[in-house]
C-alpha positions as a printed NumPy array, in Angstrom:
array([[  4.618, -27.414,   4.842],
       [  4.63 , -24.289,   7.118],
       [  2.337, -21.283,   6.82 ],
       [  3.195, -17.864,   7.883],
       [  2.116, -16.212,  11.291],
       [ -1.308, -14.849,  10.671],
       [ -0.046, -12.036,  12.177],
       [  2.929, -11.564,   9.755],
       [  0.26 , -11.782,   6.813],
       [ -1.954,  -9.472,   8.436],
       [  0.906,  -6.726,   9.317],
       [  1.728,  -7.419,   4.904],
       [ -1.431,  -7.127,   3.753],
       [ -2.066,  -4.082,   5.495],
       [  1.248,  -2.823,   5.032],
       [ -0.039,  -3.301,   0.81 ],
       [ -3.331,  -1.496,   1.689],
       [ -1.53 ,   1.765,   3.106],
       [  0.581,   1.638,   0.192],
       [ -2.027,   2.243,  -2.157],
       [ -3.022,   5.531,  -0.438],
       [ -1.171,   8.241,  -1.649],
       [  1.574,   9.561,   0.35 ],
       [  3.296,  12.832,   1.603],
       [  5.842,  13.611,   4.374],
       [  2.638,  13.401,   7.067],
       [  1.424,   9.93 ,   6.086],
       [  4.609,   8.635,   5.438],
       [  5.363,   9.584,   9.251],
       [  2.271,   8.224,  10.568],
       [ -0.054,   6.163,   8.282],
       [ -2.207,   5.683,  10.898],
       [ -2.755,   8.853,  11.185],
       [ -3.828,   9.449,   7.714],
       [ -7.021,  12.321,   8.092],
       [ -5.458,  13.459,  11.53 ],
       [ -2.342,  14.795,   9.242],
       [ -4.086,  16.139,   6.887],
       [ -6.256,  18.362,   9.282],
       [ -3.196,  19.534,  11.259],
       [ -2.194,  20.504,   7.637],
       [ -4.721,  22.828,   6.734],
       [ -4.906,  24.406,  10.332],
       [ -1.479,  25.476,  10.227],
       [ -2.131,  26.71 ,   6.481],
       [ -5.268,  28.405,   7.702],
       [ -3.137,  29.839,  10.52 ],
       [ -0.181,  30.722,   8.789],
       [ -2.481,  33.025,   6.1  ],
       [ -4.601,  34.525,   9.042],
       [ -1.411,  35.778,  11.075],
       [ -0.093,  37.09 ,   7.87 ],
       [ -3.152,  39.077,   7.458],
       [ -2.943,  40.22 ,  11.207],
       [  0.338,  40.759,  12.007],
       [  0.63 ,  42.942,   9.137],
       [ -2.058,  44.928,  10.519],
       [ -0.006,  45.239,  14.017],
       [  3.019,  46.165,  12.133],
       [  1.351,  48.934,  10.331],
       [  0.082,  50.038,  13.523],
       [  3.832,  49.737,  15.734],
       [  5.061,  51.953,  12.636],
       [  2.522,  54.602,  12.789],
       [  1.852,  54.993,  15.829],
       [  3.787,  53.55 ,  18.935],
       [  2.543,  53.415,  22.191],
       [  5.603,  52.311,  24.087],
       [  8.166,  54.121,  25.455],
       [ 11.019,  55.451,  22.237],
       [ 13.291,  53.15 ,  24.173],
       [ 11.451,  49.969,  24.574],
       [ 10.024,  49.875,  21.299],
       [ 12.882,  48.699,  18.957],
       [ 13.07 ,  45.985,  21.108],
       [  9.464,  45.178,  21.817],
       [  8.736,  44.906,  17.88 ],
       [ 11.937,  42.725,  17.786],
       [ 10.486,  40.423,  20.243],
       [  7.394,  40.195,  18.686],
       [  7.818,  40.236,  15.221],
       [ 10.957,  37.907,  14.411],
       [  9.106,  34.724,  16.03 ],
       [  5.832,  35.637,  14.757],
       [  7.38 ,  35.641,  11.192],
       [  9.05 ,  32.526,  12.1  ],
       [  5.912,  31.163,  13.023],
       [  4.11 ,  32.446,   9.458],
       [  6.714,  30.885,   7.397],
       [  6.706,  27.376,   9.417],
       [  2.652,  27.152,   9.054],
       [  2.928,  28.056,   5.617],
       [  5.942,  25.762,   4.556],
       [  4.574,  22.79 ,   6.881],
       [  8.093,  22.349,   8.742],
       [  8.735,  23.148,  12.502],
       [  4.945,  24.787,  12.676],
       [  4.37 ,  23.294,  16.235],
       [  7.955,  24.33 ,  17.387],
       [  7.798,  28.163,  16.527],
       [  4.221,  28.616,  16.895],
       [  5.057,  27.593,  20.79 ],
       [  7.955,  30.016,  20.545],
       [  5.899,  32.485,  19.598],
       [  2.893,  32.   ,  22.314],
       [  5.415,  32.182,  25.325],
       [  7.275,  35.381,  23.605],
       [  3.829,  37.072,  23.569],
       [  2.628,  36.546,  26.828],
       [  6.141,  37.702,  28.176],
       [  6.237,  40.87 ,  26.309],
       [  2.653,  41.599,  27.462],
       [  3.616,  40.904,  30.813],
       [  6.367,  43.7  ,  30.663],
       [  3.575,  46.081,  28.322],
       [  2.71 ,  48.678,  31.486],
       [  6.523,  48.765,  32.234],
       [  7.429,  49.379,  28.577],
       [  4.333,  52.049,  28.016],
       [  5.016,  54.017,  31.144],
       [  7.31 ,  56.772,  29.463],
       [  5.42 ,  56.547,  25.859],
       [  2.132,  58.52 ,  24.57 ],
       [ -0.969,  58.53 ,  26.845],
       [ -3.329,  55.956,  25.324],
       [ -7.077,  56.994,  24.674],
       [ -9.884,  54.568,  24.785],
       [-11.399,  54.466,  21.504],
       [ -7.707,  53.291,  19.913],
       [ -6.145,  49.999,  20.798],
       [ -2.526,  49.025,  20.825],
       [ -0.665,  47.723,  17.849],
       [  0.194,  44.351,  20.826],
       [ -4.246,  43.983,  20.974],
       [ -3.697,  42.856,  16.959],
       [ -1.901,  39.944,  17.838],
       [ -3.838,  38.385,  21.123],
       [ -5.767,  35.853,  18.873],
       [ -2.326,  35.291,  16.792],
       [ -1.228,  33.854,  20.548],
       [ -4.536,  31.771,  21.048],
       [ -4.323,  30.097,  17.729],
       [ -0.674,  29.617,  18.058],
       [ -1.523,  27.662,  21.128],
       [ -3.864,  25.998,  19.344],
       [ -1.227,  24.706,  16.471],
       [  1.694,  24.138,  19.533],
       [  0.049,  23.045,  22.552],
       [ -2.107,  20.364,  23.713],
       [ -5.923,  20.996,  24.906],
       [ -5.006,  21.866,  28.406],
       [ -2.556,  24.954,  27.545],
       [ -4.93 ,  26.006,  24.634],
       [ -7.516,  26.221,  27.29 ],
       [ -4.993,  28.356,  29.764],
       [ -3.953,  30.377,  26.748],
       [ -7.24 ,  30.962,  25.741],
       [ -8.314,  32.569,  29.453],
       [ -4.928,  33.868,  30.131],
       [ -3.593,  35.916,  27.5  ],
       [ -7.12 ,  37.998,  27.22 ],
       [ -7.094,  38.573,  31.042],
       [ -3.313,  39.586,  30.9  ],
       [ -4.316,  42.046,  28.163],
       [ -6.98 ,  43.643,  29.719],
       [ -4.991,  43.725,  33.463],
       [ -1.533,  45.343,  31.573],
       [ -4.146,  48.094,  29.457],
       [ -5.789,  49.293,  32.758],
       [ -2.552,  49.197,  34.316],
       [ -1.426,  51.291,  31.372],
       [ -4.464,  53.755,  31.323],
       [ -3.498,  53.958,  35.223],
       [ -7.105,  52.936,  36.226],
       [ -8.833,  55.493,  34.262],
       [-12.782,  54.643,  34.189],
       [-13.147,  55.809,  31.14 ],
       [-11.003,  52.332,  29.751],
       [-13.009,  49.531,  31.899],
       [-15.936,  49.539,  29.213],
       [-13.47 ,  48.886,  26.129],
       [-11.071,  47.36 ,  27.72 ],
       [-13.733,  44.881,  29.097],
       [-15.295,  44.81 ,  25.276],
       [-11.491,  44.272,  23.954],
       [-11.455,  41.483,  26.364],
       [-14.292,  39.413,  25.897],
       [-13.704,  39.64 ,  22.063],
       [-10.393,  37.959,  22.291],
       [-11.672,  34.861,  24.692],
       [-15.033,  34.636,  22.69 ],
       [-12.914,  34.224,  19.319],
       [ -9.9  ,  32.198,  21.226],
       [-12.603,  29.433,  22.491],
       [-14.699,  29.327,  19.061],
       [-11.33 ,  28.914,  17.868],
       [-10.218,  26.411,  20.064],
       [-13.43 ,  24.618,  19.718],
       [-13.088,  23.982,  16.155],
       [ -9.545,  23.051,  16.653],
       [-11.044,  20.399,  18.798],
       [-13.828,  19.655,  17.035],
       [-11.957,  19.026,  13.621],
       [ -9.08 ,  17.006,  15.024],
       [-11.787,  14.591,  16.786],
       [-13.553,  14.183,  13.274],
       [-10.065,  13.228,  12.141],
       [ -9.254,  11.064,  14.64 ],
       [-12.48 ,   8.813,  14.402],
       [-11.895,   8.565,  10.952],
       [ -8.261,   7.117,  11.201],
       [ -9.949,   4.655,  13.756],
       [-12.845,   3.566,  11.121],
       [ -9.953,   3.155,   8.794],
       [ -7.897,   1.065,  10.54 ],
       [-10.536,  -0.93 ,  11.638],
       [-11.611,  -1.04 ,   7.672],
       [ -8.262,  -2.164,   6.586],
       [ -7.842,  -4.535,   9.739],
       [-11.05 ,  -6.468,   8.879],
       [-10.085,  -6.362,   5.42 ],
       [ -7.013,  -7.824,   6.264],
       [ -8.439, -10.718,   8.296],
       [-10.406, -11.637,   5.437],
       [ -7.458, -11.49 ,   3.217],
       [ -5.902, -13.631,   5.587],
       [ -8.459, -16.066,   5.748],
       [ -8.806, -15.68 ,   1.802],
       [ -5.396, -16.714,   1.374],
       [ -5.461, -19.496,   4.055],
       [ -8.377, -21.523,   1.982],
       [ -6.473, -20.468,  -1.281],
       [ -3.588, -21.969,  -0.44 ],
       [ -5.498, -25.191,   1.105],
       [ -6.952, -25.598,  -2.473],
       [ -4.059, -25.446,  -4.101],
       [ -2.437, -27.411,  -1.627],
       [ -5.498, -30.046,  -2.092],
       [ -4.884, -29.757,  -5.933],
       [ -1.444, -30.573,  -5.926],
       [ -2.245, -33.86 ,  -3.752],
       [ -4.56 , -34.942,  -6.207],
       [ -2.378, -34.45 ,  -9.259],
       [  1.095, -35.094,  -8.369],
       [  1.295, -36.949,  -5.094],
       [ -1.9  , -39.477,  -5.925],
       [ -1.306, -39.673,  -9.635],
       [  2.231, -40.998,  -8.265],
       [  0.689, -43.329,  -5.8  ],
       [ -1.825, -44.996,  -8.491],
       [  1.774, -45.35 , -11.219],
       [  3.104, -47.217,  -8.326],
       [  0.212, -49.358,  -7.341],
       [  0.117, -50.288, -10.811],
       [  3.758, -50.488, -11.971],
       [  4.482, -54.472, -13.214],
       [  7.885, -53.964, -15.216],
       [ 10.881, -52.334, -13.985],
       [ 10.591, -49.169, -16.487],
       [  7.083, -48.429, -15.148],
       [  8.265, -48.925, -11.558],
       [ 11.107, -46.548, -12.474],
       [  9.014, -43.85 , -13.899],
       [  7.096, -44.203, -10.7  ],
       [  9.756, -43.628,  -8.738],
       [ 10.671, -40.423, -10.653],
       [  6.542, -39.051, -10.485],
       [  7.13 , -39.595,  -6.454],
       [ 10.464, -36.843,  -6.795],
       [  8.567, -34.746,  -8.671],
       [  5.841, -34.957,  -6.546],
       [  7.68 , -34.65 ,  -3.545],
       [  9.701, -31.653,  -4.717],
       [  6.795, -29.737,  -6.053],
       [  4.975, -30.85 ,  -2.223],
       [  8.36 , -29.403,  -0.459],
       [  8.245, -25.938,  -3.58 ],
       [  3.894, -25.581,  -2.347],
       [  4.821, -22.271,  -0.84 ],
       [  5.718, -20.938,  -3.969],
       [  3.991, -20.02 ,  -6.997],
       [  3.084, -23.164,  -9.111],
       [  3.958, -21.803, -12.51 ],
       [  7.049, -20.293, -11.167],
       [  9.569, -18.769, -13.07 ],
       [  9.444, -15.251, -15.878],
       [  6.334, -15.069, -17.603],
       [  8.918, -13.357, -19.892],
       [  7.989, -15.101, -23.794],
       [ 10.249, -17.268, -25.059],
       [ 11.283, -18.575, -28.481],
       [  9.276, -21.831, -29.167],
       [ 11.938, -23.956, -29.766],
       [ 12.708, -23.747, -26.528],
       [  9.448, -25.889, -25.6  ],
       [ 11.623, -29.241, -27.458],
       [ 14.514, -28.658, -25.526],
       [ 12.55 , -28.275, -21.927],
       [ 10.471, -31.626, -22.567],
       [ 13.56 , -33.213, -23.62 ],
       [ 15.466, -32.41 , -20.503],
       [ 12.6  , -32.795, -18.402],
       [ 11.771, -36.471, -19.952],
       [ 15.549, -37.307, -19.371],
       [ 14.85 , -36.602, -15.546],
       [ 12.271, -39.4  , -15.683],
       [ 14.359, -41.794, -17.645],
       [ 13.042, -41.754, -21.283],
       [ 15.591, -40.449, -23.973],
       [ 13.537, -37.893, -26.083],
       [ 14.298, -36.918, -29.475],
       [ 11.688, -33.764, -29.756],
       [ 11.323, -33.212, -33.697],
       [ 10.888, -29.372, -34.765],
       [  8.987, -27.765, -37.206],
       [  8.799, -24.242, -36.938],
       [  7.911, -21.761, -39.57 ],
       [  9.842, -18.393, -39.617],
       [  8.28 , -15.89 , -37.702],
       [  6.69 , -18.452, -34.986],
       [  5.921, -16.042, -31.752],
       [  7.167, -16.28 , -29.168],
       [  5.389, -18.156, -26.381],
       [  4.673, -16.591, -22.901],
       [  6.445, -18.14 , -20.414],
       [  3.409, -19.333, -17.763],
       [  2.091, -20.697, -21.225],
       [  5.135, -23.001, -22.276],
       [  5.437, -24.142, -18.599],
       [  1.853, -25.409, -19.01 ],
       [  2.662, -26.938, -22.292],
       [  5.707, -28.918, -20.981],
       [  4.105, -30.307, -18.139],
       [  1.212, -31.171, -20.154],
       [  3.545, -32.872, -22.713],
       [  5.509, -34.645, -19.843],
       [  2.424, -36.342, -18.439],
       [  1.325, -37.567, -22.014],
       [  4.656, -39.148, -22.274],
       [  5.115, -40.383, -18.865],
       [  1.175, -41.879, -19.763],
       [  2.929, -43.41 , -23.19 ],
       [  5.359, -44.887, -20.948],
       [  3.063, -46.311, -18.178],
       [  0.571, -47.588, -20.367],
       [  1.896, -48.425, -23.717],
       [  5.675, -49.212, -22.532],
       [  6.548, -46.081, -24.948],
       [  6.151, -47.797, -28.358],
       [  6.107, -45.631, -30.912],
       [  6.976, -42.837, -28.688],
       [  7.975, -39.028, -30.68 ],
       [  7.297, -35.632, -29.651],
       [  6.78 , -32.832, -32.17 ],
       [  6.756, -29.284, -31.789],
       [  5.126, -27.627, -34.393],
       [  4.925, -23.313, -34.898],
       [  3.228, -21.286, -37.645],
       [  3.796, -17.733, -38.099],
       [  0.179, -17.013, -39.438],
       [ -2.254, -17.52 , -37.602],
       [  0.768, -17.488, -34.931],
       [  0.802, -20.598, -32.026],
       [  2.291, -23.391, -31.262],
       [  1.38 , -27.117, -30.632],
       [  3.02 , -30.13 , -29.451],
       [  1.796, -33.896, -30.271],
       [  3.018, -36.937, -28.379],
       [  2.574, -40.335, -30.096],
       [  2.661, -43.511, -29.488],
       [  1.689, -46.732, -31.15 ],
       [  0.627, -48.854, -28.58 ],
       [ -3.153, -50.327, -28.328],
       [ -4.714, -47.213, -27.333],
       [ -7.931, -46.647, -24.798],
       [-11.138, -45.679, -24.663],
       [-10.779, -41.671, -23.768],
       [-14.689, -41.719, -22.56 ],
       [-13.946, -44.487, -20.074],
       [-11.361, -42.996, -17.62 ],
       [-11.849, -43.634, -14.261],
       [-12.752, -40.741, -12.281],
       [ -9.727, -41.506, -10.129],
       [ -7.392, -40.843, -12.84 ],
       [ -6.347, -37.102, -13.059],
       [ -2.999, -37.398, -15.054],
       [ -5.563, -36.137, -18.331],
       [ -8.435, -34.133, -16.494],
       [ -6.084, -32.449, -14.046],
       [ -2.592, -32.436, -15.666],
       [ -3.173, -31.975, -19.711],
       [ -7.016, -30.78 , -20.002],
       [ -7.134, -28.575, -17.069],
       [ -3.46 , -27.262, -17.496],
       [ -4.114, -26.336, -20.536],
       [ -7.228, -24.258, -19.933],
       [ -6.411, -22.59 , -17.623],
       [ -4.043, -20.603, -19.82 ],
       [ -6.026, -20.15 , -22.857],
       [ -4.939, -23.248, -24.695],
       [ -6.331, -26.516, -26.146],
       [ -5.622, -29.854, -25.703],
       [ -7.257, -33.33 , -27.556],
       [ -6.679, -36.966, -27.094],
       [ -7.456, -39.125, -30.167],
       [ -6.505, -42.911, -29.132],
       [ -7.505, -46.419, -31.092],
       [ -6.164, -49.586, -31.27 ],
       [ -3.125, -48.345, -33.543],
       [ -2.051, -45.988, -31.339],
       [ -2.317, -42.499, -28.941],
       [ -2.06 , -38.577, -30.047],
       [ -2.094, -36.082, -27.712],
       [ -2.106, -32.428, -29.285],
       [ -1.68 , -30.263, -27.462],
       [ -2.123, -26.356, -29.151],
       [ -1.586, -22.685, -28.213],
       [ -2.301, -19.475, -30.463],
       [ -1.014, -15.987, -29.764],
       [ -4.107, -14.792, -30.114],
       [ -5.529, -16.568, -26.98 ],
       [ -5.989, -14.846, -23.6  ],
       [ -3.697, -16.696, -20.707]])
């Protein structure tokens, strides 16, 4: 028997975990970065809203009252306003917000580089009114922010304010008067930009350490899954020894006619098939129900495959339920190892099978006689699981009953199910 890489059942287990989390385009794209997306989310939201709210402010005041140039400022607005827009819609939406909020950051710095140039024929500017452009210098900081990584955020952050305040003396023409505002204007813009800029930092660390904690949750959890379903699987591994591969060994030990040494032979297929089948599940197959009459014609085929010609008398009532399937695989097998037991140990005298169902209360049960000399049910060996492991235990374990009444006329196994039981 093989077992998977403990790395392949790691990466699936963890691949199940993620899969519970609820997805959207960002975690879908990165599930490790779960938090981290969802941060850059609500930035570019929180952006979007605030350059709305700005850049409507700098359009009112490009319409009222320009301070370029009548021939530069068609254009200028143009420049500014289409990417900035662009921008808006892309934070807001959630699509392309890095790519156009970098458009717009290099745009704005360009057209404030050309601002002197562009005011030099237009109104003379007064100090206690700023330009429509001063409206947007934080809209270029926290574009940075959304676009760039910390190094240009910290260059935009100290750039654009300087270039603002250099191109507005350059526009006042080095009038005194401006140094005092302009200097006010300009330590406004960097004192927002690096708060700003801070808490673009600080949140996306947060974010980041939590992705790590979670991955190193689900990886731990996943180890232990790992190891969970390494000792599972050594159980049931241990299990299936014990009731196929041994209970075959001890028919063969003590086979002394040729029908019990070919019944032997058949437990030791069985057994080795289901050893070769241990990587699947042991009750596989639907757990779809099925109609009870199909529980006679499964331990009739499956007692062919060990040599003994069944004739499985039926008695069902009208309206017998149906039988869940992981329930009438238990029942067969159970029912095959009472008759391979009739067989071994009372050379099948007497042998029948019944399959009895009643519609109220609604179940099923299955009896296999015989009529040999019987046994003493309280003095089984320890060693011998064929009852314990493959009739009792089977059917416990889902929800049914099973009793053994054997004297010297003979051996009845019953074996019983009702719908009403929990499997």
């Amino acid at each position: 028997m093989t077992h998977p890489p403990m790395a392949d059942l790691r990466r699936s287990v963890l691949d199940e975990a993620w899969g519970r989390i609820p997805t959207s385009r960002e975690s879908q794209a990165d599930q490790g970065s779960f938090t981290q997306a969802r941060i850059e989310r609500v930035m570019t939201l929180i952006v979007g809203f605030g350059s709305l709210v700005l850049g409507a402010q700098a359009f009112a005041a490009a319409a009222g009252s320009p301070d370029e140039a009548a021939q530069w400022h068609v254009p200028l607005v143009v420049a500014i306003f289409v990417p900035l827009v662009a921008m808006i819609v892309a934070c807001i939406v959630g699509r392309f917000a890095r790519i156009f909020s970098g458009i717009f950051a290099v745009v704005f710095v360009l057209t404030l580089s050309v601002w002197p140039v562009a005011t030099a024929g237009g109104p003379a500017p007064t100090p206690t009114e700023d330009p429509w452009i001063f409206f947007l210098v934080n809209v270029a900081t926290v574009a940075s922010i959304v676009a760039f990584p910390i190094g240009l955020q910290i260059a935009w952050i100290v750039v654009t304010p300087l270039l603002y305040g250099v191109v507005r003396l350059l526009q006042a023409g080095g009038d005194g008067d401006f140094v005092v505002t302009v200097a006010l204007d300009v330590s406004f813009a960097f004192i927002l930009g690096s708060v700003l800029i801070t808490l673009g930092w600080m949140y996306r660390s947060i974010a980041t350490n939590v992705d790590r904690a979670r991955a190193a949750a689900v990886s731990s959890y996943a180890s232990a899954a790992a190891t969970a379903a390494t000792e599972n699987e050594r159980v049931a591994v241990a299990a299936l020894m014990h009731d196929s591969v041994l209970g075959a060994l001890l028919a063969a030990e003590r086979a002394t006619t040729p029908r019990e040494r070919t019944l032997a032979v058949s437990m030791a297929r069985e057994a080795l098939t289901r050893l070769a089948n241990a990587e699947k599940d042991a009750l596989e197959g639907s757990d779809e129900p099925v109609p009870a009459v199909r529980l006679a014609d499964d331990i009739e085929a499956a007692a062919g495959e060990l040599g003994v010609q069944l004739h499985v008398v039926r008695q069902l009532e009208e309206g017998t339920p149906r039988v869940p399937g992981r329930v009438a695989r238990a029942l067969v097998l159970a029912a095959l190892q009472a008759v391979a037991n009739a067989v071994q140990h009372a050379d099948a005298q007497g042998l029948t099978v019944q399959v009895t169902g009643s519609a109220s209360p609604g179940g099923v049960a299955v009896r296999v006689r015989d009529t040999g000399s019987g046994f003493d049910v309280a003095a089984i060996a320890p060693d011998r699981l064929g009852i314990r492991g493959s009739i009792h235990a089977r059917l416990a374990a889902v929800g049914g009953r099973s009793d053994i009444d054997s004297h010297a006329g003979g051996t009845t196994v019953t074996l019983e199910w009702e719908s009403g039981d929990r499997w």
